[in-house]
C-alpha positions as CSV (number, residue, x, y, z in Angstrom):
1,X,-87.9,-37.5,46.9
2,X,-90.2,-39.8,45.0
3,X,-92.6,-37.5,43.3
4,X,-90.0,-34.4,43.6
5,X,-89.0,-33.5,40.0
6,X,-87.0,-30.5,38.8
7,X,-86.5,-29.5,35.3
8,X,-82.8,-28.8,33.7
9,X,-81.6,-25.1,33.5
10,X,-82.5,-25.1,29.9
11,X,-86.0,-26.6,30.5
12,X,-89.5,-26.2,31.1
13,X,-91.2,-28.4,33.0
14,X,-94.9,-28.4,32.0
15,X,-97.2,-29.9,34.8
16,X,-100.7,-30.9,33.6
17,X,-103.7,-31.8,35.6
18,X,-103.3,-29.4,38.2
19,X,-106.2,-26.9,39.1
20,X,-104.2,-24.4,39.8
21,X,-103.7,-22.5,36.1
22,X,-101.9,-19.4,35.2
23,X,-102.7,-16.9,32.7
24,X,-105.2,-19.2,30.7
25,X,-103.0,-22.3,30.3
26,X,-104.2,-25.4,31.0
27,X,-101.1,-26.8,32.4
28,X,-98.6,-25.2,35.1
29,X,-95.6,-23.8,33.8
30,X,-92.5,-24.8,35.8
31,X,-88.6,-23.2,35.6
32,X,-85.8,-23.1,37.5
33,X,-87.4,-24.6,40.2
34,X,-88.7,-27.9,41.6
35,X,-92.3,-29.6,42.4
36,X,-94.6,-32.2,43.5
37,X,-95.8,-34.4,40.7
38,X,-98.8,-36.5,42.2
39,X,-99.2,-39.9,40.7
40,X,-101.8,-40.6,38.5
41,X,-103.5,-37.3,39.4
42,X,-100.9,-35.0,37.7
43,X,-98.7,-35.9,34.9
44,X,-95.1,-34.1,34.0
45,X,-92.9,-33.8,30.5
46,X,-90.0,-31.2,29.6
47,X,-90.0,-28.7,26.7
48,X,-86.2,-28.1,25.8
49,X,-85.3,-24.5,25.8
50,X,-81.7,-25.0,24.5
51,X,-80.6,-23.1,21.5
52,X,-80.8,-24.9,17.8
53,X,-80.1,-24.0,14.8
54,X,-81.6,-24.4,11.2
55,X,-79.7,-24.5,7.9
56,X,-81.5,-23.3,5.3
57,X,-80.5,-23.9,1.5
58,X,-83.0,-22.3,-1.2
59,X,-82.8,-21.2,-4.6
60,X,-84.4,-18.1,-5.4
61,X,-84.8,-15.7,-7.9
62,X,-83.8,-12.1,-8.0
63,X,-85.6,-9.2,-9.3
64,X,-83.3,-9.4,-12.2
65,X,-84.5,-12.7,-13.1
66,X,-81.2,-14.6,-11.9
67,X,-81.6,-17.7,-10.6
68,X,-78.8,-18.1,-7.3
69,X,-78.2,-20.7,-5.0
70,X,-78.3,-19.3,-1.4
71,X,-77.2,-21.2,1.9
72,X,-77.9,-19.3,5.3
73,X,-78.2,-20.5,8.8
74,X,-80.8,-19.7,11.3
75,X,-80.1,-19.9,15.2
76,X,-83.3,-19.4,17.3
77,X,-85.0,-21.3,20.5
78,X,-88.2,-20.9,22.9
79,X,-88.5,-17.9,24.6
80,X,-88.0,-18.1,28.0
81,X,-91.6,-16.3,29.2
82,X,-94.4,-18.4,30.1
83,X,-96.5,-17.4,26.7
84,X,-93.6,-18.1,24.3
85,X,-93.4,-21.8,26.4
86,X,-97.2,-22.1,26.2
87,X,-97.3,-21.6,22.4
88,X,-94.3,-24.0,21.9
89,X,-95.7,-26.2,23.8
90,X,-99.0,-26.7,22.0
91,X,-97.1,-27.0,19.1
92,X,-94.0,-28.7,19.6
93,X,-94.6,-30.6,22.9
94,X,-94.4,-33.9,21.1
95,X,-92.5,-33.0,18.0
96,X,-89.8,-31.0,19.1
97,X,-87.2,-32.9,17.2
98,X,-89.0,-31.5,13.9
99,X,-88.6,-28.2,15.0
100,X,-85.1,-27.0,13.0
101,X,-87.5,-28.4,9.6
102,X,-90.5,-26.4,10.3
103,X,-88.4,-23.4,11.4
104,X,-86.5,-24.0,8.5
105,X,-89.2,-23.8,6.1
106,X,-90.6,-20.5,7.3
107,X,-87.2,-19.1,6.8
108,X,-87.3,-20.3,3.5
109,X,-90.4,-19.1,2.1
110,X,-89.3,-15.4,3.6
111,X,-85.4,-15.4,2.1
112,X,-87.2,-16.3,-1.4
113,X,-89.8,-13.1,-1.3
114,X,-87.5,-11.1,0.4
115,X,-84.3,-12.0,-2.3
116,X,-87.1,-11.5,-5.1
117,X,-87.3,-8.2,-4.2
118,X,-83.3,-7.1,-4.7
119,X,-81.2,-7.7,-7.4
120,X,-77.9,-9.4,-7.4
121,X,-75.4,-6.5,-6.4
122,X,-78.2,-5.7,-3.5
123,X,-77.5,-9.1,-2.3
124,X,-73.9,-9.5,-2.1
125,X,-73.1,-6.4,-1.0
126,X,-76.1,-6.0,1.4
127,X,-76.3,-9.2,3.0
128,X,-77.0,-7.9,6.8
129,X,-80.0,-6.3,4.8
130,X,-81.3,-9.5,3.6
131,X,-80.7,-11.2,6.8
132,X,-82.8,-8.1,8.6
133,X,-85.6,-8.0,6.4
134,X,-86.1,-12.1,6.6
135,X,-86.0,-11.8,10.6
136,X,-88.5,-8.8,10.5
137,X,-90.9,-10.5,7.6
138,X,-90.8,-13.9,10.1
139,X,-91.4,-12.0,13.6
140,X,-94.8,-12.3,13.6
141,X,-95.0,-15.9,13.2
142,X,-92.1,-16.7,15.5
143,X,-93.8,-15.2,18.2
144,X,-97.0,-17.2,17.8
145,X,-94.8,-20.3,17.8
146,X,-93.2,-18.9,20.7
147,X,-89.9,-19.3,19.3
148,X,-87.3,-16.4,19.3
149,X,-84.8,-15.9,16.7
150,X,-81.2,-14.9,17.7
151,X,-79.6,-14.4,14.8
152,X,-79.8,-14.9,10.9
153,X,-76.2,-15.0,8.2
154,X,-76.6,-15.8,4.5
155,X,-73.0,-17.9,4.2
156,X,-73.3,-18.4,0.4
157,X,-74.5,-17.1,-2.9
158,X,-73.8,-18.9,-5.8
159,X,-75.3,-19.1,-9.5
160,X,-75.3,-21.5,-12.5
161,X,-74.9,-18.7,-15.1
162,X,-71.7,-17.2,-14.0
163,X,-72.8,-13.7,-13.2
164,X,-71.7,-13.9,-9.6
165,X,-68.4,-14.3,-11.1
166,X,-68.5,-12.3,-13.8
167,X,-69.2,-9.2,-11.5
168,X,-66.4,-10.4,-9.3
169,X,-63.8,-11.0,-12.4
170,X,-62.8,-7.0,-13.0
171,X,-62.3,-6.6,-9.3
172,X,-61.0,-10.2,-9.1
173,X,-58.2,-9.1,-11.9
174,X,-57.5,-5.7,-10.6
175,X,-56.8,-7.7,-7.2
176,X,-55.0,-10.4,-8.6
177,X,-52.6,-7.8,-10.4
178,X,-52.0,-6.0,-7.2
179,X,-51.7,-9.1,-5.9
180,X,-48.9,-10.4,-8.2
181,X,-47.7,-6.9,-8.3
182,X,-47.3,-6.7,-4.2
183,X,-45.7,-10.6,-4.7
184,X,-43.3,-9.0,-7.1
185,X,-42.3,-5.9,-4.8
186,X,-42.4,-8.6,-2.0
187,X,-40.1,-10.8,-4.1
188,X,-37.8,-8.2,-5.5
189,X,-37.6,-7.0,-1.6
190,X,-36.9,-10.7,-0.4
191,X,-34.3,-11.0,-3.1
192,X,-32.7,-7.4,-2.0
193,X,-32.8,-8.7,1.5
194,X,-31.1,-11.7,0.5
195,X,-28.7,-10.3,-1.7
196,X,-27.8,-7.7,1.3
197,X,-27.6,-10.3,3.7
198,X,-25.7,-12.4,1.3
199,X,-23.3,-9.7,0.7
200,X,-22.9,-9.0,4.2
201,X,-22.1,-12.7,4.7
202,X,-19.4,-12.5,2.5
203,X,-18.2,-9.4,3.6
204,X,-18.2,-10.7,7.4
205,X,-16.5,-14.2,5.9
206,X,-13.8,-11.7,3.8
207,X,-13.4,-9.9,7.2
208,X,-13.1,-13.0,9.4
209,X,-10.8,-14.9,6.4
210,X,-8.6,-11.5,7.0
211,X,-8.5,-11.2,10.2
212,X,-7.8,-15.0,10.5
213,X,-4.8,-14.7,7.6
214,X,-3.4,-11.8,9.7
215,X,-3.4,-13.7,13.1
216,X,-2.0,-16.8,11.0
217,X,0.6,-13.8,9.6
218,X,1.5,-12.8,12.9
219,X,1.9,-16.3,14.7
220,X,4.1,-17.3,11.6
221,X,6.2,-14.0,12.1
222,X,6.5,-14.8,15.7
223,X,7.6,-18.4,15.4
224,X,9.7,-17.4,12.8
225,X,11.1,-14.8,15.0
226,X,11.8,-17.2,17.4
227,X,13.5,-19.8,15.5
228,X,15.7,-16.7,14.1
229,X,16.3,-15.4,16.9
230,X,20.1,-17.3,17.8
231,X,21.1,-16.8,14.0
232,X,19.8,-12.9,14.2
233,X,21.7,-12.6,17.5
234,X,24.7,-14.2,15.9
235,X,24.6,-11.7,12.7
236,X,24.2,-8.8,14.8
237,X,27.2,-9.4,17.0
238,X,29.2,-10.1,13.5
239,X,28.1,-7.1,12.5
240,X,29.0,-5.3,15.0
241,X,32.5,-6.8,14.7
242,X,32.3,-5.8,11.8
243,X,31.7,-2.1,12.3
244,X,34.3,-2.2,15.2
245,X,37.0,-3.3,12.8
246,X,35.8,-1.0,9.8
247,X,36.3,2.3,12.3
248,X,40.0,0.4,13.7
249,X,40.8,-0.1,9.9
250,X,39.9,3.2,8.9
251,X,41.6,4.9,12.3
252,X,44.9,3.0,11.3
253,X,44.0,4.2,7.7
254,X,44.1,7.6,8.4
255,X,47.3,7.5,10.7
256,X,48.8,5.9,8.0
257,X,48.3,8.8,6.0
258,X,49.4,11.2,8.8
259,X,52.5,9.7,9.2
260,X,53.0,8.7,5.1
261,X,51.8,12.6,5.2
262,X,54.6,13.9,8.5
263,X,57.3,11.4,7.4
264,X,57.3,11.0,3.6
265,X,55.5,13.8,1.7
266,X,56.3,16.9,3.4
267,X,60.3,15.9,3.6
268,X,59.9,15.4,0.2
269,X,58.1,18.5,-0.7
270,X,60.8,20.3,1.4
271,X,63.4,18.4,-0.5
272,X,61.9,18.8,-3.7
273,X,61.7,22.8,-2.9
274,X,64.9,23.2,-1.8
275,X,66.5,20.7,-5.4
276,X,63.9,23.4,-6.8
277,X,65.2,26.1,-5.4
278,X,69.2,25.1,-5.6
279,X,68.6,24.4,-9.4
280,X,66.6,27.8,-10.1
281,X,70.1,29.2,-8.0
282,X,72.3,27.2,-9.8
283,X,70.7,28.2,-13.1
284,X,70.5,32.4,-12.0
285,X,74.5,31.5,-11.0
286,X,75.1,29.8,-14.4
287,X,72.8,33.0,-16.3
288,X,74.8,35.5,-14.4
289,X,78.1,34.2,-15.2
290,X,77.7,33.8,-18.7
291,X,76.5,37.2,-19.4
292,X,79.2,38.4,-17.3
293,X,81.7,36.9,-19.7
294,X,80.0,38.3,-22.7
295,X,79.4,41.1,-21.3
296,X,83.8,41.2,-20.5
297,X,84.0,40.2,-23.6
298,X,82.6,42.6,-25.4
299,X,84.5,45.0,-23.2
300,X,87.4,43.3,-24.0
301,X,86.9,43.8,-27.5
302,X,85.9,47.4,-27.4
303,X,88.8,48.1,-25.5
304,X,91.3,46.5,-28.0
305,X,89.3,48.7,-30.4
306,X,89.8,51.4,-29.0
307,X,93.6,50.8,-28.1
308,X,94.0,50.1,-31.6
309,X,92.6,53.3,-32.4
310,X,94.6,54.7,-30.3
311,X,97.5,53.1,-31.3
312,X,97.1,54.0,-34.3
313,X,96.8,57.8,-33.4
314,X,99.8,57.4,-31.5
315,X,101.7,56.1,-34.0
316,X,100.7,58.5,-36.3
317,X,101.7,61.7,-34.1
318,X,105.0,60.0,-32.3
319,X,103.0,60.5,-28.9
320,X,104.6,58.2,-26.1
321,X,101.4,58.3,-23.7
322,X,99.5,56.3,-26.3
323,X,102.2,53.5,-26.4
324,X,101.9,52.8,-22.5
325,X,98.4,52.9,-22.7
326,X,98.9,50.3,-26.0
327,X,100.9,48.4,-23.2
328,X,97.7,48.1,-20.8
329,X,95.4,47.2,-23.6
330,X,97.6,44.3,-24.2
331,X,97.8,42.9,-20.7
332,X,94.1,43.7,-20.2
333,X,93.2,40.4,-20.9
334,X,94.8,38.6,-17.9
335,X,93.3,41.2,-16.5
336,X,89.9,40.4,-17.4
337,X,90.6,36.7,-17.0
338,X,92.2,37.4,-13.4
339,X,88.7,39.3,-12.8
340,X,86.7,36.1,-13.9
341,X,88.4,34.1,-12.1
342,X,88.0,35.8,-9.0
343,X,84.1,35.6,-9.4
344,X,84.1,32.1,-10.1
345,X,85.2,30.9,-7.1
346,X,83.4,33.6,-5.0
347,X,79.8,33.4,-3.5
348,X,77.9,36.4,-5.1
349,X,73.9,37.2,-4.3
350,X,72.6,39.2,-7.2
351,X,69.5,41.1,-6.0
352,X,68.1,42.2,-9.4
353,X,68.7,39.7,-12.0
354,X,70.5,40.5,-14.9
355,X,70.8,44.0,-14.5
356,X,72.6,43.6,-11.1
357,X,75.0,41.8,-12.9
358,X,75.7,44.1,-15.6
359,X,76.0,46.5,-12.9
360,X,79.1,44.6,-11.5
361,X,80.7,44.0,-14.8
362,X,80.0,47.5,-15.6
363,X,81.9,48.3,-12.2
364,X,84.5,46.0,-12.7
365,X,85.0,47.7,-16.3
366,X,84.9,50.9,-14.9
367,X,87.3,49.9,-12.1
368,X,90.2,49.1,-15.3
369,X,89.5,52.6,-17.0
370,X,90.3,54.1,-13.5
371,X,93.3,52.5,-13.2
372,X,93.7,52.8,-17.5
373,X,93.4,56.8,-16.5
374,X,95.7,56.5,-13.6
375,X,98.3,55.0,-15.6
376,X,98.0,57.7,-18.3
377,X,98.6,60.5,-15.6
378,X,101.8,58.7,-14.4
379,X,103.0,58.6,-17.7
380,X,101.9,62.1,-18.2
381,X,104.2,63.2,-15.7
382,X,107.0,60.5,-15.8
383,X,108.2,62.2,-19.1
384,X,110.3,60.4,-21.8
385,X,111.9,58.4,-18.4
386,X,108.7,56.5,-18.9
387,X,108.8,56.6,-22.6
388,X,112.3,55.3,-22.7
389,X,112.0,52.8,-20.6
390,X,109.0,51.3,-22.7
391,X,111.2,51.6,-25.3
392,X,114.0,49.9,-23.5
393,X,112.2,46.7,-23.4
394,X,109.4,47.5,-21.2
395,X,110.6,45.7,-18.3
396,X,108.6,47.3,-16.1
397,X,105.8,46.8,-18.0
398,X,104.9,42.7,-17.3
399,X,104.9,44.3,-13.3
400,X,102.9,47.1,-13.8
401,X,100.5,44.3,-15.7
402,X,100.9,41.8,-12.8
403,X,100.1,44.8,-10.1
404,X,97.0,45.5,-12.0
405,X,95.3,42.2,-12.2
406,X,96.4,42.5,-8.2
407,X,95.1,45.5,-7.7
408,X,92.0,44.5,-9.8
409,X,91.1,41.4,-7.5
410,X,91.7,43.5,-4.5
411,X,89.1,45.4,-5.7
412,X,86.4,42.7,-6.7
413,X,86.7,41.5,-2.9
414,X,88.6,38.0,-4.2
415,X,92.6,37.4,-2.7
416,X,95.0,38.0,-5.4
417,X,95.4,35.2,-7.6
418,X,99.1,33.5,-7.3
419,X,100.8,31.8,-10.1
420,X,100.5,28.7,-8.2
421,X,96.3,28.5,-7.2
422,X,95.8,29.5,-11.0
423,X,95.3,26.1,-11.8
């Protein structure tokens, strides 16, 4: 409608000329709401109750006589009752763009009695304090402005002399050594971590470069196999032909030697033991004969020794019996040779050697003083017949010679020897 207006959510609508009034104001107070503005009788204008905000930048001095540089911000706006509006509107109505500045100022003048009263360390480290103590000292006169202040912060505090800083430089130093300390730890942690990770890297690449080497190992030895696999085949057949005719050449070996074994060395060992044993026969045989000759040798000779003697005694005392037995002694030798040949050409096994042999000679020996004896009792009783006919030419004497060496042979087991086989 024409003469309708309604104020903005963050205004006041101050209606003057009305005759209606409200606690003491000449004007009506309008918010939130809408009215009826009459022309020419009743006039209408806005007061802004938005938020603003005041910078303030002062130097003051402390109560140590240091001058600092302090920057702060005030945020503040018309309260929303109808007094706080009343008084800002008497005051502001017109100028409200100047408001931050005069808002500013107040600030100002309380921050500079309020920072005179603290000293530097106060300051910084009790800055809500400050900011407090400035809002308390400047109720009072915000209210009868109407204006409401919703918050104070000092943002900086600086100096010309350096003290600010100088406070800050042990703290500063301490931090900045922790700091570079912490950046050491951190860097000596990053280069840890990097050396770890590096060395892992190279273990993983020495791992993979091993694993890949023993794949490219075995697919090497595979395709090698398989290219090798007709030659191997080939050399393992040979090889087994091989084996086959080692064991063939060492089974024909062996039967060579079993039969160079059945057919040569045994029927030459048995031939070689029984030339061994014929020769160690022959030799006994040879032994044997020639100590039976000595051995009738030496008979011999003691038996013409002792016909001699005898001869002799017979000679000496006339006695005939000696003279037939001189007669024996002399045809004793073919005796003995008729003996030896009568063991040559027999086959004689001597059991004990040597002695067995003497033995036999001994016999034979004995065998010719039997028949020596026996011839001595027949002369014995013969008489001088005997003796006479010795001394007639001893005719009978060759026979009685000849039927010894028969009877001698006869004896030995051997034929008698005839005149004609004596050759």
């Amino acid at each position: 409608m024409l003469f309708w207006r309604v104020p903005a959510p963050n205004e006041a609508m101050l209606i003057s000329g009305s005759k209606r009034r409200r606690e003491d104001t000449q004007f009506r107070i309008v918010t939130g709401h809408g009215s009826f503005v009459l022309p020419v009788k009743q006039r209408a204008r806005m007061l802004s109750l938005a938020l603003r905000e005041a910078e303030i930048a002062e130097e003051c001095v402390t109560q140590q006589g240091i001058r600092l540089n302090v920057r702060a911000v005030a945020v503040f706006k018309v309260g929303d009752d109808a007094v706080s509006i009343a008084n800002a509107a008497r005051r502001f109505l017109t100028e409200q763009h100047r408001m931050e500045e005069l808002v500013g100022r107040i600030f100002s003048g309380h921050l500079r009695s309020i920072i005179g009263g603290l000293t530097v360390e106060q300051i910084i480290r009790e800055r809500d304090r400050v900011s407090q103590e400035v809002k308390a000292g400047s109720h009072s006169e915000m209210e009868k402005l109407g204006i409401v202040v919703d918050a104070l912060q000092i943002q900086e505090i600086t100096d010309t002399t350096g003290y600010v800083d100088n406070l800050a430089a042990p703290h500063a130093a301490a931090v900045a050594s922790q700091a570079r300390i912490a950046q050491a730890r951190a860097d000596q942690q990053a280069a840890e971590r990097e050396q770890e990770a590096a060395a892992l890297k190279a273990a993983y690449e020495r791992d993979t470069a091993i694993k890949r080497a023993g794949f490219q190992a075995e697919t090497e030895q595979a395709a090698s196999r398989a290219s090798q696999a007709g030659p191997l085949a080939e050399a393992e057949a040979s090889h087994e032909v091989i084996e086959a005719q080692t064991a063939l050449a060492e089974r024909q070996a062996r039967l060579a030697a079993q039969r160079l074994e059945a057919e040569v060395r045994r029927p030459a060992d048995a031939e070689a033991y029984r030339q061994r044993t014929l020769a160690e026969a022959n030799r006994d045989r040879a032994k044997a004969e020639a100590d039976g000759k000595a051995y009738a040798a030496r008979a011999l000779a003691q038996a013409e020794a002792d016909a001699n003697a005898a001869r002799a005694e017979s000679l000496k005392n006339g006695n005939q019996e000696l003279i037939a037995a001189n007669r024996v002694v002399e045809v004793l030798p073919e005796l003995a040779e008729a003996a030896s040949r009568g063991l040559q050409g027999s086959n004689l096994t001597v059991l004990n050697g040597t002695d067995g042999l003497n033995e036999m000679v001994a016999g034979l020996v004995s065998q010719g003083m039997a028949i020596l004896n026996t011839l001595r009792a027949g002369t014995g009783n013969s008489g001088a017949g005997t003796a006479g006919t010795g001394l007639n030419g001893g005719g009978s004497a060759p026979g009685t010679a000849v039927e010894t060496r028969d009877q001698s042979e006869a004896v030995n087991g051997a034929a008698p020897a005839r005149r004609g086989d004596s050759g």
